[in-house]
matplotlib code that plots the C-alpha trace (Angstrom):
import matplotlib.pyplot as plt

x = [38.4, 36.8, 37.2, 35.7, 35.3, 37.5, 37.8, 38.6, 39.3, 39.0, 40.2, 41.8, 38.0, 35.2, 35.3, 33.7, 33.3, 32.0, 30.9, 27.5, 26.4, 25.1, 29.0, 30.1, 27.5, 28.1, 32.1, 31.1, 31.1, 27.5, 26.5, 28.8, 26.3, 24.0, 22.7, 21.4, 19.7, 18.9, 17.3, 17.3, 16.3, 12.8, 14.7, 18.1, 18.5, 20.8, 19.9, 19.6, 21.3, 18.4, 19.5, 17.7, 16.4, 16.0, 14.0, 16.0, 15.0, 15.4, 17.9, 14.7, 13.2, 10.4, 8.7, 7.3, 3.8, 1.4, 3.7, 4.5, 7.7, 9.7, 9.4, 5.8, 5.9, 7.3, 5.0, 2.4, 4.2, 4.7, 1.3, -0.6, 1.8, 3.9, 5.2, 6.8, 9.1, 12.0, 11.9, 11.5, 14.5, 17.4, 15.8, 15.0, 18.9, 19.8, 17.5, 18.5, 22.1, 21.1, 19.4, 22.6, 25.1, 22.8, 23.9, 21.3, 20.0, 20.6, 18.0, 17.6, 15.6, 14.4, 13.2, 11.1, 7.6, 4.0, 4.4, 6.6, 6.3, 3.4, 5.3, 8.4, 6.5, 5.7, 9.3, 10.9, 7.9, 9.6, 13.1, 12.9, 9.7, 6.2, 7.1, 10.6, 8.4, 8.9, 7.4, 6.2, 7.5, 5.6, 8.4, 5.9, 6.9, 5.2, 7.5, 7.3, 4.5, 0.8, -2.2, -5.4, -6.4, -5.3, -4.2, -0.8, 1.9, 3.7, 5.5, 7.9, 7.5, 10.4, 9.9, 11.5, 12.5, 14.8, 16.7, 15.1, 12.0, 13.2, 16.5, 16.5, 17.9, 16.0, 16.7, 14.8, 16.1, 19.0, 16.5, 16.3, 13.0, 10.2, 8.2, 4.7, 2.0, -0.2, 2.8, -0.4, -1.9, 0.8, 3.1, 5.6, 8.5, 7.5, 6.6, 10.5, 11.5, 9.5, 8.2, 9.4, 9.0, 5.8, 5.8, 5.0, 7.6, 7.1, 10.6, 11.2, 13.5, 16.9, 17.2, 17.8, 19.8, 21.4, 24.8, 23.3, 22.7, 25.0, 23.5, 22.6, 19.2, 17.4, 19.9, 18.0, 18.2, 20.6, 17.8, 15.9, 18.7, 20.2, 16.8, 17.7, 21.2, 20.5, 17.8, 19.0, 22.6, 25.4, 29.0, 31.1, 28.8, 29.5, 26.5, 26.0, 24.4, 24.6, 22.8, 24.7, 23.7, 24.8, 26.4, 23.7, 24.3, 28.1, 27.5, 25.7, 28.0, 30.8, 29.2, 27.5, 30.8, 29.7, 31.7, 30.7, 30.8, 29.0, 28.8, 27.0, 28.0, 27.7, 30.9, 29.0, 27.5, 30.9, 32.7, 30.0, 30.3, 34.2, 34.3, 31.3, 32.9, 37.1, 37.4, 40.5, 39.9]
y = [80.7, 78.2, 77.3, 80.0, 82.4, 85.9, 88.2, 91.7, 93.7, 97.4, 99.5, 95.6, 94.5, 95.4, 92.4, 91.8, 88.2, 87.4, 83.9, 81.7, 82.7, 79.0, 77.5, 81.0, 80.7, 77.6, 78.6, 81.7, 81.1, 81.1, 84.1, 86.5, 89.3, 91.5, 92.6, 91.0, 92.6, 90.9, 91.6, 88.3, 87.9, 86.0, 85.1, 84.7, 83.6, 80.6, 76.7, 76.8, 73.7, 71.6, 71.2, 69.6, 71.6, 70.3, 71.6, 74.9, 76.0, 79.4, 79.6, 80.2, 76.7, 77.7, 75.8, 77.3, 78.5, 77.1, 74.2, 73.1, 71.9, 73.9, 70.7, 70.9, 74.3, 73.3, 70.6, 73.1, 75.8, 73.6, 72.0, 75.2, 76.3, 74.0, 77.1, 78.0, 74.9, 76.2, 79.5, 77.7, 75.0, 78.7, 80.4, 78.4, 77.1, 80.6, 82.0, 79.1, 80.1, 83.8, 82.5, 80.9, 83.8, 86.6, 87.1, 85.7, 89.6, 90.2, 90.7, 89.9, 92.2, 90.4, 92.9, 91.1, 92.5, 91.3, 88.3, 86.7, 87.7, 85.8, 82.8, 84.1, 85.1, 81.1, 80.1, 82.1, 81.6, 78.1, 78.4, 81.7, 80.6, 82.4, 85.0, 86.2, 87.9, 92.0, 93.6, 93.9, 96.8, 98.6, 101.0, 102.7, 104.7, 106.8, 106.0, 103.6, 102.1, 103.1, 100.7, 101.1, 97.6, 97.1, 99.2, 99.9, 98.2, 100.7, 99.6, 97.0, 94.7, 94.0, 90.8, 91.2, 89.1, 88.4, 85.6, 85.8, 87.7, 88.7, 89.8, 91.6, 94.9, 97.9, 101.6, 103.9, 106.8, 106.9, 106.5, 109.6, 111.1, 112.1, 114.9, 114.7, 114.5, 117.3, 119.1, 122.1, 119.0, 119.2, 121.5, 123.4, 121.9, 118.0, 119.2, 120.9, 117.6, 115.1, 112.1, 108.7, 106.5, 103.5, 99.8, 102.0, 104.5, 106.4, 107.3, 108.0, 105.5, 106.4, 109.0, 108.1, 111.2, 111.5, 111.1, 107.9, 106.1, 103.5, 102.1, 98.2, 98.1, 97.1, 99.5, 100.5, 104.1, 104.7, 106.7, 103.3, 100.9, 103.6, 103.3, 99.5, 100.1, 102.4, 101.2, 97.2, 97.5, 99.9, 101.6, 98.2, 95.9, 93.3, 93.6, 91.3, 91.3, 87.7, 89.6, 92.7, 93.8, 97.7, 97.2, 99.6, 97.8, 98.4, 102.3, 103.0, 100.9, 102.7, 105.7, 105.0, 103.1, 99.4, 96.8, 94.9, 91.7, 91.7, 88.4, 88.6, 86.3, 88.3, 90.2, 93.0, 93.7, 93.4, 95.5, 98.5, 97.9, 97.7, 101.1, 102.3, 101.6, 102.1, 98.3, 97.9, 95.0]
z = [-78.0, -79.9, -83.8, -85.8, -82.7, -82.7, -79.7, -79.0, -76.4, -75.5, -72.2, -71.0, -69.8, -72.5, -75.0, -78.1, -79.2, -82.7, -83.0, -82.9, -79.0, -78.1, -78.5, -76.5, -73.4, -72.3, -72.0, -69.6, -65.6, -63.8, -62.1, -64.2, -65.1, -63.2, -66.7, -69.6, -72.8, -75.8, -78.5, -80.6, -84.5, -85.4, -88.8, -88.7, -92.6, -91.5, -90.6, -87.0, -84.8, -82.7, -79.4, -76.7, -73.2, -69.6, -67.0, -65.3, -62.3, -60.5, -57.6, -54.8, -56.0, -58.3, -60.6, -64.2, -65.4, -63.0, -61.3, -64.5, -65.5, -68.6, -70.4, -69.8, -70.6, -74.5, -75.2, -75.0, -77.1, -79.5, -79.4, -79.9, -82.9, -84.7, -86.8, -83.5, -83.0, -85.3, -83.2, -79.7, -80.7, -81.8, -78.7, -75.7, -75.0, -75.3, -72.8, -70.6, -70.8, -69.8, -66.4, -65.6, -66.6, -64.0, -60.9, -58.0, -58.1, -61.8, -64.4, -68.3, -70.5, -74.0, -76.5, -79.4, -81.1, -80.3, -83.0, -80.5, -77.3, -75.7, -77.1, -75.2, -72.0, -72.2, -72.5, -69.9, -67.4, -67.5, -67.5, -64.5, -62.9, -63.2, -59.9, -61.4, -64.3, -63.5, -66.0, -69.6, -71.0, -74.3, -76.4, -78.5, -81.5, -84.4, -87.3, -90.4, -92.6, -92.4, -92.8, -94.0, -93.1, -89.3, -86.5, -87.3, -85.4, -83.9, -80.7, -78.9, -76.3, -73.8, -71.4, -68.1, -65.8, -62.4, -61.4, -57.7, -57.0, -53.5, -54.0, -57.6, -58.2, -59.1, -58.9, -60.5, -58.8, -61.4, -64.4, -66.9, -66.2, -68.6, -69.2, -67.8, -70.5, -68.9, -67.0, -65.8, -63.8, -61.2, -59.4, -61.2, -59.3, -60.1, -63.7, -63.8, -62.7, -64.6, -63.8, -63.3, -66.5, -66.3, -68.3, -71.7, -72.8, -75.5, -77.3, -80.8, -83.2, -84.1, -86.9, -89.8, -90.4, -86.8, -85.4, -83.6, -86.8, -87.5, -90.6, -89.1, -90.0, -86.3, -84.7, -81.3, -79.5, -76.9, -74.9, -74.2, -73.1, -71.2, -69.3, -68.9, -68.1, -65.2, -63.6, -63.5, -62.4, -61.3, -62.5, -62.8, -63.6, -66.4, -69.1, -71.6, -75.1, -77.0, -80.1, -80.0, -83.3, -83.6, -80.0, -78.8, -75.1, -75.5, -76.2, -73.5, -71.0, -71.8, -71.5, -67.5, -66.4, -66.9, -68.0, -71.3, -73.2, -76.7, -79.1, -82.4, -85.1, -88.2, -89.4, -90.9, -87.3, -85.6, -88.4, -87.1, -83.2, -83.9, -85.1, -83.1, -79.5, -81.2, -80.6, -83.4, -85.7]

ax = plt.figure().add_subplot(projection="3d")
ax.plot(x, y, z, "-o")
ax.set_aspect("equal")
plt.show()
């Protein structure tokens, strides 16, 4: 471990780190997870560290958004918004360190908000290639502040790409099935049964009153990374969440049998994930 970096260890594999992430990635061998969810700050109310990115290219030979090269890519990120350089220079090394951690058919799920994420779609079109993009997922919600003056903002948007676009895994037969919306519209068995979820999902936010709550202020529900969890790899499979936050990812891995490594670098968040997942401190 390096200066300022503290581990821990639970059940002699899971391990939570805390630490700043870009001097922890870079020590982790390629290929080592088959899952990767993040769900990264926009500001993280520290100075960031610049750090230069290179070109990274996906395993299967592709190039970036429209033949492009990633550095291509940035000069036009950065062209179109200047405001966005700060964000691109904390995120892009990151997201560059999560396509090397995934295993050749592993796949990285990066939950931001619509502020960000047609700036993100731009970033990782050039670090996985344009064909590895999956899907976009929308996690809409009905909770929070009204507006009179806009649409309100009520939903999530969850970026997802694969390290190889012909060799990914996927299976949605373990996913948790939904309720269909107009359950009289089909047959009573497939209505018993549910459907299979589609790129929206509608699932409420944690409680604020419920055993789930944890009291970290972006905590997210169990119910939608256990949908990510399932459907993206199987029981023994290293996960990994570089923004661990409430240690959402760690819950639910313990819970389907999958093997974790969470890093977040703010104590407070460790302290909760510690006693969340009975890590002793």
């Amino acid at each position: 471990m390096g200066s300022g970096q503290r581990l821990w260890q639970a059940d002699g594999e899971n391990l939570l780190i805390q630490g700043d992430n870009l001097d922890i990635l870079p020590q982790l061998p390629d290929g080592s997870f088959r899952l990767i969810y993040i769900d990264p700050p926009f500001n993280t109310g520290r100075k960031q560290r610049r750090q230069a990115t290179k070109s990274v290219r996906s395993e299967n030979g592709h190039q970036g958004f429209q033949g492009q090269t990633y550095e291509t890519i940035r000069g036009k990120a950065l062209a179109y918004d200047d405001e966005f350089a700060q964000y691109w220079e904390f995120l892009a090394p990151r997201l560059a360190q999560a396509h090397r951690l995934l295993t050749a058919d592993g796949t990285l799920y990066l939950h931001l908000d619509y502020r960000e994420a047609h700036y993100a779609k731009v970033m990782l079109d050039g670090i996985f290639g344009r064909g590895c993009f999956l899907n976009e997922i929308i996690w809409a919600y009905d909770y929070g502040a009204k507006s009179s003056r806009k649409w309100p903002a009520k939903h999530d948007n969850i970026l997802v790409y694969v390290k190889d676009e012909r060799r990914y895994f996927f299976n949605s037969s373990e996913v948790d099935r939904e309720p269909y919306m107009a359950p009289g519209l089909v047959t009573p068995e497939k209505a018993s049964r549910g459907k299979l979820p589609t790129d929206v999902w509608w699932h409420t936010i944690v409680s604020p009153t419920g055993k789930e709550k944890t009291g970290y202020p972006t905590q997210k529900p169990q119910g939608l990374v256990r949908r990510i969890v399932q459907a993206s790899s199987e029981p023994g499979d290293w996960v990994l969440d570089f923004f661990a936050g409430s240690g959402t990812l760690g819950a639910v891995a313990q819970e389907l049998g999958r093997k974790f490594l969470l890093i977040d670098v703010n104590p407070e968040a460790i302290e909760i994930i510690a006693k969340r997942l009975n890590m002793p401190v």
